[in-house]
TORPABA-636202 format. One record per residue (C-alpha): residue number from 1; z, y, x. Coordinates in steps of 0.5 Angstrom, whole numbers, plus 500, padded with zeros to 3 digits. Example, Ala and Ser with C-alpha at 12.3 -4.5 7.8 and 13.67 -1.06 7.14 Angstrom:
<sites>
<seq->1 | w->516 | v->491 | u->525>
<seq->2 | w->514 | v->498 | u->527>
</sites>
This chain:
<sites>
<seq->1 | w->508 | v->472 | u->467>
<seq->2 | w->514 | v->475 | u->464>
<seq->3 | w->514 | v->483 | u->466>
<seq->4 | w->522 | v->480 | u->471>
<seq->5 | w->517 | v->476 | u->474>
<seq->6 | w->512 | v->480 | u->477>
<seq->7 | w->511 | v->482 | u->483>
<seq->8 | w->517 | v->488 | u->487>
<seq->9 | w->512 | v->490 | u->492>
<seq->10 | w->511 | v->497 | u->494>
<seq->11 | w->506 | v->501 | u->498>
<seq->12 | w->509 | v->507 | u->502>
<seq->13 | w->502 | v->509 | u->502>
<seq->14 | w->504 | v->517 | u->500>
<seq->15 | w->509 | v->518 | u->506>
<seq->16 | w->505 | v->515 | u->511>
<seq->17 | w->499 | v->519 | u->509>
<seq->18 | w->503 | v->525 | u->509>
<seq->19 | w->506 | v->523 | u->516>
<seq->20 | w->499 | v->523 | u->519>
<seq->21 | w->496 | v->529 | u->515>
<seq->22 | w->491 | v->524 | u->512>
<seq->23 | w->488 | v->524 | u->505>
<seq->24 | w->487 | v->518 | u->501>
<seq->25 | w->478 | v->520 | u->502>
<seq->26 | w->480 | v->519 | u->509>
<seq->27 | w->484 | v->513 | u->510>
<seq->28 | w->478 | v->510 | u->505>
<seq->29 | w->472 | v->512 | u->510>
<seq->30 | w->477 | v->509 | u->516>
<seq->31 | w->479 | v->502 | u->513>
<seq->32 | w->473 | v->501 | u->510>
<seq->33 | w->475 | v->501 | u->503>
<seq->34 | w->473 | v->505 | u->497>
<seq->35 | w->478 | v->511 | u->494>
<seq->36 | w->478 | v->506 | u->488>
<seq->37 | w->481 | v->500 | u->491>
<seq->38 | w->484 | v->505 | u->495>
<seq->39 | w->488 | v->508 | u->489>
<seq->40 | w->489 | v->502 | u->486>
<seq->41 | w->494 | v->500 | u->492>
<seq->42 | w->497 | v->506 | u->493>
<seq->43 | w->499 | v->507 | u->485>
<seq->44 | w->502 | v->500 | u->485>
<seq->45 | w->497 | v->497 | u->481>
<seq->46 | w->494 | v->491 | u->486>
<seq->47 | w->496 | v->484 | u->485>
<seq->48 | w->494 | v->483 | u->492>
<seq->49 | w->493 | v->484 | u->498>
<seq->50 | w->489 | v->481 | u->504>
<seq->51 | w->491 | v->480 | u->512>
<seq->52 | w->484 | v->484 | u->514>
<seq->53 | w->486 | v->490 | u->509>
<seq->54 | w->494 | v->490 | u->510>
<seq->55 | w->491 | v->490 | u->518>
<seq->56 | w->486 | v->495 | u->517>
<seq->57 | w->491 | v->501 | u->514>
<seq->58 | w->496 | v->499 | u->520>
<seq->59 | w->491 | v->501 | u->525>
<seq->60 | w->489 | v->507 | u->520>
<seq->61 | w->496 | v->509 | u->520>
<seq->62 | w->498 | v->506 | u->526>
<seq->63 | w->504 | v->503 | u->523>
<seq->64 | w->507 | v->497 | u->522>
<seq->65 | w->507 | v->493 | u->516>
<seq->66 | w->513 | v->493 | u->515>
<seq->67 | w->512 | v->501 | u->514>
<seq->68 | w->508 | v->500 | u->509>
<seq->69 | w->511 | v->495 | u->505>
<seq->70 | w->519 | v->494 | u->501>
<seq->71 | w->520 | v->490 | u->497>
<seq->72 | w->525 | v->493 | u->492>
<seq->73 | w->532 | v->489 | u->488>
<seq->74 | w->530 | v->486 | u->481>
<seq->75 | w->532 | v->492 | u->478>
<seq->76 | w->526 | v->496 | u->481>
<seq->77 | w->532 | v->499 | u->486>
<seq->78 | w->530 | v->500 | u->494>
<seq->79 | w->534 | v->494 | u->498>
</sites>
């Protein structure tokens, strides 16, 4: 896949951790997910993600997916 065409998505995950006073360690141990992966989504470097993750961090961060998830221009800018 040529690099303009991969994916835009981002994780707010830094600001919703900072709002909820919560450390990447502990929203692993709540979501069931190891810091690893955990880590891997936050630094933008998944290619995926499931229902069953994306529901288990809004139940950890009482959110909305739409409160973790942006999808930015072509150029990387914030919409």
């Amino acid at each position: 896949m040529p690099p303009e065409e991969q994916h835009r998505v981002v994780l707010h995950l830094d600001a919703l951790l900072a709002r909820k006073g919560l450390t990447l360690t502990e929203l692993a141990d709540r979501v069931g997910l190891t810091l690893a992966n955990l880590s891997i989504l936050k630094n933008g470097r998944a290619k995926a993600i499931r229902f069953s993750t994306l529901t288990a961090l809004c139940d950890a961060l009482d959110c909305q997916p739409g409160d973790l998830l942006e999808v930015t221009d072509r150029t990387g800018s914030r919409r």
